[in-house]
N, C-alpha and C positions, 0 to 999 in steps of 0.2 A: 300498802295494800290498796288496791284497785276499790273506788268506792262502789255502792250496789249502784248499779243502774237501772233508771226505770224505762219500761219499752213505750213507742208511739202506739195511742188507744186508736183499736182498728177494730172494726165487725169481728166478731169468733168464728171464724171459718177456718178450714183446714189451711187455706191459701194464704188468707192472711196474717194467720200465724206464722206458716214459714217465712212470710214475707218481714215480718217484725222480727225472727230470731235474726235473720241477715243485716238487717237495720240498726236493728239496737249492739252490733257491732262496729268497732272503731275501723275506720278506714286503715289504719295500721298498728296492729298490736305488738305492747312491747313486751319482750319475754316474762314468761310471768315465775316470780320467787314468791316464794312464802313467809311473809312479815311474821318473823316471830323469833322468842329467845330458843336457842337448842335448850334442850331440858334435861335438868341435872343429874335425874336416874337411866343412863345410856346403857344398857345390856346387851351386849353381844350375844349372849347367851339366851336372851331373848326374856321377859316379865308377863306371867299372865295377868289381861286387862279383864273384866269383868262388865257388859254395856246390855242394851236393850237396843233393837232397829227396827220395832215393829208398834207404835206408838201414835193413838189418834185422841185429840184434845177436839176440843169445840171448834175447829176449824172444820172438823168432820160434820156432816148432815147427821151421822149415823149416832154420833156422840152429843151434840149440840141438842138435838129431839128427846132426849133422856136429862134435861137440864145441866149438862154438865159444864163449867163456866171456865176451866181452867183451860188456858191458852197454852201455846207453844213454850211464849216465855216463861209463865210459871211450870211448865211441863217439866223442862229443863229444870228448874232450879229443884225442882222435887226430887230429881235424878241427882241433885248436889246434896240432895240430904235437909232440902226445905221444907214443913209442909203446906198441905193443901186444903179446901176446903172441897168435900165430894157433898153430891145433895141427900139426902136420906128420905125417907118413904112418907114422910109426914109436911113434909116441905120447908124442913130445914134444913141444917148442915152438920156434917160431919170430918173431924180433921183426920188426915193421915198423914206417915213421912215414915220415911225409910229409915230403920236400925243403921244402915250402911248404905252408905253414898253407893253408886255407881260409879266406874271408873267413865264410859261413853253412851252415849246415847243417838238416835236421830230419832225426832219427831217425821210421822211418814201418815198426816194427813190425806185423803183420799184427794187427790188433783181432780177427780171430778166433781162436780158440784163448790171446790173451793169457792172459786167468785160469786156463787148463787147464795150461797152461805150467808158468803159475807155482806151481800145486796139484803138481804134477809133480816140483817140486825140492825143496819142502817136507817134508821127513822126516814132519813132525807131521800131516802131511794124511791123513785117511783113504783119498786116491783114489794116494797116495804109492806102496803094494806093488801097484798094478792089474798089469794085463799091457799097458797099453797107455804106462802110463808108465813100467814098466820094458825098454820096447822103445826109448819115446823117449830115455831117458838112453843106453843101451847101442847107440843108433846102428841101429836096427833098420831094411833098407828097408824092409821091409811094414806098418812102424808109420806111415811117412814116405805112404807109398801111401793107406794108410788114410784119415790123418788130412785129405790133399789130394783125395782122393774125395770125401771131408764138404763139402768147396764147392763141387762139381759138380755137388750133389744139384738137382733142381728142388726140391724143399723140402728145404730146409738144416737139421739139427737137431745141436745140441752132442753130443760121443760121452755117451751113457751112464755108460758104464763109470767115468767122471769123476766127471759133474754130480749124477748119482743117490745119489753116496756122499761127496760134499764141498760146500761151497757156492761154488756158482760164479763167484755176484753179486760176493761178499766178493774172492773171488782176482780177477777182471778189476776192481774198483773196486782194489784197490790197487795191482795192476800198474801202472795207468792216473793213480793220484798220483803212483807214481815213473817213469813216464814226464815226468813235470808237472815234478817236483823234477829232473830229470836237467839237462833245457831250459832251466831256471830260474836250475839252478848252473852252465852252463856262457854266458851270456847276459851278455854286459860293458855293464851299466846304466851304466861312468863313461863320461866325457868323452873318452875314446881309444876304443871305441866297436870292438875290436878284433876282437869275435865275435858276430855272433846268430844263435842257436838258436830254431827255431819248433817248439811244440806241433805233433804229428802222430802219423796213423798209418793201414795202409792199409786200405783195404775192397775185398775179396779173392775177390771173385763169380766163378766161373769154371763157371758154369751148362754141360752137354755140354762141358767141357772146352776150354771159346773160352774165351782170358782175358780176361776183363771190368774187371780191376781199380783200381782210383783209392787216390792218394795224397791223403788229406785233411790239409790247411795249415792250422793258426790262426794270425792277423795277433798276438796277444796272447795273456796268461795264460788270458784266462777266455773256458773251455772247458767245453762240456756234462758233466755228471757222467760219461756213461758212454760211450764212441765207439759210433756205429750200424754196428754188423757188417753182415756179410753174414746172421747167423740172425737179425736183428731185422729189415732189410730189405734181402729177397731179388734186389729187382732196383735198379739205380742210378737210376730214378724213383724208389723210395722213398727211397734215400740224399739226392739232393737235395731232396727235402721236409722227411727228416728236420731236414739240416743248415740248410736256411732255417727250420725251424720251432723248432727247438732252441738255434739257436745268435744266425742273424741276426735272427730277430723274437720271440727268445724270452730271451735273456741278452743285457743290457745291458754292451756292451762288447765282445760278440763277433763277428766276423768270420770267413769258411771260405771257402777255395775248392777243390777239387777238383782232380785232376790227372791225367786219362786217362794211365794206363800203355803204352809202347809198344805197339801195335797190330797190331805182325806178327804175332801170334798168335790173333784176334782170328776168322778166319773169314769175317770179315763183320760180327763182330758189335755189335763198340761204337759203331759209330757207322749200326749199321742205321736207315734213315728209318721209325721206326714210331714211333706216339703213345701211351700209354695213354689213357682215355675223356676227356675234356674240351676243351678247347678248344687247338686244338693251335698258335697261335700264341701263347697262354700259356703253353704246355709248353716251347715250343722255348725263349722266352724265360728262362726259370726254368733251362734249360740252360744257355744264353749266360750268365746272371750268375753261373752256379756252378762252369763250368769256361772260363774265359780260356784256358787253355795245354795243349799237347800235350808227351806224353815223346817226341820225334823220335828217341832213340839210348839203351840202355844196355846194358848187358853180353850182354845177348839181342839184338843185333844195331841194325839202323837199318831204319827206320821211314818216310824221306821219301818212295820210289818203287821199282819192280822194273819191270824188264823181264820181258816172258813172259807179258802178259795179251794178253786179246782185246783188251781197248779202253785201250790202254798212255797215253790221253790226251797225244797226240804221238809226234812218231818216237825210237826207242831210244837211249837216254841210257847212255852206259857207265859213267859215275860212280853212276850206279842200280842197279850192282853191289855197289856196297859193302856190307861186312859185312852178309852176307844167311845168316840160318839155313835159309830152305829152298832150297836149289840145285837144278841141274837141273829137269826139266819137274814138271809140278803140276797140277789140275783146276783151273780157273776158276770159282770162283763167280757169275760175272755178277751178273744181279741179285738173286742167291736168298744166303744165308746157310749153311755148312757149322757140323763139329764136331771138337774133338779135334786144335784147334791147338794145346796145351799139349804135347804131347808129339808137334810138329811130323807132324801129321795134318788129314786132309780139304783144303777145297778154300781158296785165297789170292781175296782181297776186293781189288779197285781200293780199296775201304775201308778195309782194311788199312795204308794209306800216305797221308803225308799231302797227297799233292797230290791224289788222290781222293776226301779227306774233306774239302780245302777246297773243291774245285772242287762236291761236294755241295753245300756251305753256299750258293752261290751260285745254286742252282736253288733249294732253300729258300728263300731271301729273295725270288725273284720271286714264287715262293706263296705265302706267308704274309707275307710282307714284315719278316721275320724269320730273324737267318743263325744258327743253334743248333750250327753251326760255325765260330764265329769266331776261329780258335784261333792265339794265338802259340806260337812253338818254344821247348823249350828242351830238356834233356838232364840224364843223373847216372847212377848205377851200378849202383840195383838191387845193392847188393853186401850180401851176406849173413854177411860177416866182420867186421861191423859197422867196417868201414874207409870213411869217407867221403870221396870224393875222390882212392883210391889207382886213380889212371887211369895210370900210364906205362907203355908197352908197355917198356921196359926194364928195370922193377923191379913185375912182377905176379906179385900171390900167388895167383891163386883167387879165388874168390866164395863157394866150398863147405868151407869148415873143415878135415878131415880129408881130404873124400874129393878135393881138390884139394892135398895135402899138400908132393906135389912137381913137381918140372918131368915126370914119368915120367905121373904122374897125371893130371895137367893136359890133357896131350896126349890121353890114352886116355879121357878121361871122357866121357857120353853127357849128350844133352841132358835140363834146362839144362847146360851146362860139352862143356867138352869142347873140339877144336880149333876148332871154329864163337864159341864166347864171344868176349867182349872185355873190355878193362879197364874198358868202361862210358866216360862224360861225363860232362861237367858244366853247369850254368847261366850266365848273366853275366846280369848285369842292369844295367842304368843307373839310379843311383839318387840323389838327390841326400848320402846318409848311409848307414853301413851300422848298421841299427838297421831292428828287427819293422817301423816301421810305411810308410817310407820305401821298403823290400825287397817286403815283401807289396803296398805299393801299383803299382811297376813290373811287379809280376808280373799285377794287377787290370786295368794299362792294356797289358800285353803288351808293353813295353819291354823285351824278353831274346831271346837267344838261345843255341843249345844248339853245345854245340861236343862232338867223336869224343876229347876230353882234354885239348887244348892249352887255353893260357890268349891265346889271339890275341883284339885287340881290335876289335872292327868296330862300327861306325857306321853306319846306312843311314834316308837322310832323304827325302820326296817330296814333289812339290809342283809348283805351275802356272808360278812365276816365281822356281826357284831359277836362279843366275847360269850361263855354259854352264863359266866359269873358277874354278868354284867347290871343284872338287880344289887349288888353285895359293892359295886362298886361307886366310890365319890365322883370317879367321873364320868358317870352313866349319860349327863348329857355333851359333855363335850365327845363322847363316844359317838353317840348318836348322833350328832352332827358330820363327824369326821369320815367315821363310816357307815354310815347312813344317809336315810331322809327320814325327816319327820309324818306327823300325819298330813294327808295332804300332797303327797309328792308321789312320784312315779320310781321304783326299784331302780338303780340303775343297771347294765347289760349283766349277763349271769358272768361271773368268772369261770374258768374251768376246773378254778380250784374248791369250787362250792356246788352240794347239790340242790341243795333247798335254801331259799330264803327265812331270815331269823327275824322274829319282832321281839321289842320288849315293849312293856305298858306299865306306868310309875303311875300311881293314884294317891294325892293326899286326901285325908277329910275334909270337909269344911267347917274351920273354927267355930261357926259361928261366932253368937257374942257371950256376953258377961249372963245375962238373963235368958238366952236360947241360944245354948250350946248345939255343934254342930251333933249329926249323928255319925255314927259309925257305918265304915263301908263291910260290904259282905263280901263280895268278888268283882272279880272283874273276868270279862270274856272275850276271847276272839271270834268275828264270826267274819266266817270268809265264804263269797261269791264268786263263780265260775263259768266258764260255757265250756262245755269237753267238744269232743272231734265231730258227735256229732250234731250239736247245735244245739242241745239239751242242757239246762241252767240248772243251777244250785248253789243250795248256802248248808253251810254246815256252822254248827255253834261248838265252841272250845271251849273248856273252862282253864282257865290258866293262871290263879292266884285266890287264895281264898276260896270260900265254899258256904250254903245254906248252915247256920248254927242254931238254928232253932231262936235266934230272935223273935220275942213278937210283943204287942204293946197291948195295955188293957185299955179297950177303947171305951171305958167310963170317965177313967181319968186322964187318960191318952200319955200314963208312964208305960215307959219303953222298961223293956226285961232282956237281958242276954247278954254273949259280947258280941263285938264287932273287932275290927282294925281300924287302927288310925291313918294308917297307910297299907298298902299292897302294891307287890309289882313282881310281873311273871314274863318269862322266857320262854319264848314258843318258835320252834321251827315245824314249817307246815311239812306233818307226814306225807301224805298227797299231794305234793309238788310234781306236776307235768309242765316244762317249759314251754310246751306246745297249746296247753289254755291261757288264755287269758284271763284273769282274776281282781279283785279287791281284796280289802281286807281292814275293817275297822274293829274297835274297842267298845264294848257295852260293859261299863262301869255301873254297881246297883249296892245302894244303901243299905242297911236294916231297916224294916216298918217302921210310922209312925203314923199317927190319928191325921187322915184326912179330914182336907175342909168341912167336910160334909158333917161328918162326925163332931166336929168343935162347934160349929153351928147347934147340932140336935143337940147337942149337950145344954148350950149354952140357953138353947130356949125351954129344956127343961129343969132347969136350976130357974127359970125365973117364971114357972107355972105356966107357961104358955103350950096353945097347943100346938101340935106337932105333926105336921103335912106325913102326908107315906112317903116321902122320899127318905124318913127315916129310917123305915123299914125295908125299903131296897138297896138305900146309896151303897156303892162301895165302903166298907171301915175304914182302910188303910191305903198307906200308898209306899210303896218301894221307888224313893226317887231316883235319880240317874244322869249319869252322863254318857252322850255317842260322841265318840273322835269322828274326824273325817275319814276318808278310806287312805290307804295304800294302794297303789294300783301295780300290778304288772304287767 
């Protein structure tokens, strides 16, 4: 294995960067293999992995400011089922660890402000006695304010007060090794194949305050000398040039993809239909290969649809309820783009959600003949306690360090946090190993989907001549593969011996454990997106296995009553099949109720006399958790 390398410390400039990622390249590079044992569970048939890739430890400004001490390496090991030490409200400590390991993980660090961080904690740093990094240590909000105004800027420049009095190059190159080294030590290269950890970190653009930002994935070790921020490039066209230019046509052995941050907050904006100059079914293109997958869910809410738009793309979906940060009425952005969604402001985007930004992709591709949204789902936590994968609404700590300390805090916190958060999601993937290249590949063909925390396993296959008996049958996936595509994949050409296309969707429970048994599914649903002849979009929701039983839980004690299924799985060929539209088609998988966080909180402080904020008397009770596959596309 190729050792890390460290780059020549050069001024932070855009220039000088490019000029270091060329540098800290070998005059001749040799083909690069992957040191490690093959691993001994090989599945053709492919193993669902279970990971998180949305995860910021004390590397973060945002994490660090809230006391929170646990680094990448310990991040990782937490994700292996170690625990941790979070801070509590009173200024001490509290441990946590996970019932169940995670199968992967990436720590995804904010790349801006890494090196200032890291100058920050350094005694010996001259930027060490600033005011701006003795705010940061001491928890300052207007330090907190400050430093997240810096990536609103239309031009983004690193604080002063820092870069001018220490060298900045040096602190984010070495952050950025030991983000390298964390991944590397926590990464089980033997034959049991137990854990993999991917290089990452985020690019954190949040231009007027619409968040913009992407979690960037590497498939492998070798990774650009220095991650392209938001101060090197301001908008995500240049992110994805950077990273095709730096990583995939430029380092021999590297690999990136991108990963749109949930979108509720967005405006409008991340997936506004605009080009920069050149040829824009090149552009769209160059998008399509850089970002595969959508964040559909994490701790800042869900992301697939809302009710309360003008052009709601079909009739009101009440599961389009779910975890939603902005409630009540809202301005409509139609077709214009607002600001000032970070701090749940301005106006909500049909764009915003992803059955808006798929059902886009689909007008795209009739014009350009290219879908520059072609996105599978998937989910993770956004958790900023560097806890990856602590999703259980029965044992949530926060996302925010200190200032989520206790169940009193938790409740009364303003957004992010507050009674609107969530314990965030997670990923699944179909893979045939749990290993970098195996993982990062099902995520390239969109083989995942995102689940609201449970670990329930779903299947969803599509195709011209899958059998009608095909739930009933043992070899539903080898079927699916054979004569199909999974989720994620594109139909292939119609036969003429077929009218309509057939899906099937297979869903297990999630076991849980010995002491928190998994719950019971309810149904599962097709819902499928189109644009007909005349250029007018829709979704339409299908129920196709299971149905509403009247489950529901007493949220005193938060025992559940009713049945469910252990599994489901249904057979649907779309009545409305015109070969002539273009369409998706994913799987919305949904639990039976059980006692939101909220609830176990209010409980818990009133079993110990304490008083009790009104977020008791508004929160949400319950939550119907879930999983979304990726789309089908035709």
């Amino acid at each position: 294995m190729t050792p890390l390398a460290r780059c020549p410390r050069l001024p932070l400039t855009a220039l000088a960067l490019a000029s270091s990622l060329t540098a800290c390249k070998p005059a001749e590079e040799p083909p690069f293999v992957e040191d490690r044992e093959p691993c001994s569970d090989n599945n053709p048939l492919r193993n669902v992995y279970f990971g998180d890739l949305h995860v910021h430890t004390s590397y973060s400004f945002d994490a660090y400011i809230n006391r929170v001490d646990v680094d990448p390496f310990a991040a990782y090991e937490f994700a292996r089922g170690e625990a941790v030490e979070l801070p509590d409200d009173a200024g001490g400590v509290r441990l946590h660890q996970l019932e169940r390991p995670l199968d992967f993980a990436a720590v995804t660090d904010h790349g801006e402000y890494l090196g200032e961080v890291s100058a920050c904690k350094d005694p010996d740093s001259p930027a060490y006695s600033s005011d701006l990094c003795i705010g940061l240590r001491e928890g300052d909000p207007a330090v907190l304010v400050q430093w997240g105004l810096g990536l609103g800027a239309q031009t983004p420049v690193r604080p002063k007060a820092i870069c001018e009095v220490t060298d900045c190059s040096s602190s984010l190159s070495d952050a950025w090794v030991r983000t390298q080294e964390a991944a590397e030590a926590a990464y089980d290269r033997s034959a049991a194949c137990s854990f993999t950890s991917f290089v990452a970190y985020e690019w954190s653009g949040a231009k007027t305050l619409s968040n913009l930002h992407r979690n960037v994935v590497f498939r492998s070790e070798r990774v650009p000398a220095i991650p392209a921020t938001h101060f090197e490039e301001p908008d995500y066209w240049g992110l994805w040039r950077a990273l095709d230019r730096d990583c995939i046509e430029g380092l021999n052995g590297c690999d990136v993809l991108a990963i749109p941050h949930n979108s509720n907050w967005s405006n409008g904006n991340m997936f506004a239909v605009e080009y920069p100059e050149g040829d824009e079914a090149e552009l769209a293109s160059l998008r399509a290969r850089l970002e595969p997958l959508l964040e559909i869910y994490q701790h800042k809410g869900d992301s697939e649809c809302t009710n309360g738009l003008a052009n709601p793309l079909g009739a009101p979906d009440e599961l389009c309820d779910f975890e939603k940060l902005r409630t009540g009425e809202f301005e409509d952005c139609g077709d214009g783009t607002g600001t000032q969604g970070m701090i749940n402001g301005g106006c909500v985007s049909r764009l915003d959600f992803a059955r808006g930004i798929l059902t886009e992709g689909l007008r795209e591709h009739e014009r350009l003949g290219v879908n520059p949204y072609k996105l599978g789902l998937m989910a993770s936590t956004d958790t900023h306690n560097g806890t990856p994968g602590a999703v259980e609404e029965y044992d949530y700590p926060g996302h925010f360090g200190a200032a989520e300390g206790s169940p009193y805090q938790r409740l009364t916190g303003t957004l992010p946090g507050g009674p609107q958060d969530s314990p965030g999601g997670l990923i699944a993937v179909w893979a045939e190993q749990n290993n970098r290249e195996s993982i990062f590949d099902a995520m390239r063909r969109r083989e995942t989907y995102g689940t609201s925390g449970p670990r329930m396993a779903v299947r969803m296959f599509g195709g011209w001549d899958l059998p009608a008996d095909i739930c009933s049958r043992a070899d539903l996936v080898e079927l699916g593969y054979e004569r199909g595509v999974p989720m994620g994949g594109d139909l292939p050409t119609q036969p003429s011996s077929s009218a309509a296309p057939g899906f099937v969707v297979q869903a297990l429970k999630d076991p849980g454990t010995a002491a928190a048994p998994g719950t019971d599914l309810e149904r599962i649903q097709l819902i499928k997106g189109w644009v007909d002849e005349n250029g007018e979009s829709h979704v339409e929701v299908y129920e196709i296995a299971g149905a509403p039983t009247g489950a529901s839980v007493d949220v005193d004690t938060c025992e559940t009553q009713g049945a469910g299924s252990a599994q489901l799985c249904g057979y649907w060929v779309d009545p409305a099949y015109d070969p002539a539209e273009r369409a998706w088609y994913y799987a919305r998988v949904v639990e039976n109720p059980v006692c939101r966080w909220t609830t176990r909180d209010c409980n818990a402080l009133a079993a110990a006399g304490e008083e009790l904020p009104g977020a008791c008397d508004t929160a949400i009770d319950v939550i119907q958790e879930r999983a979304w596959t990726s789309p089908i596309w035709n």
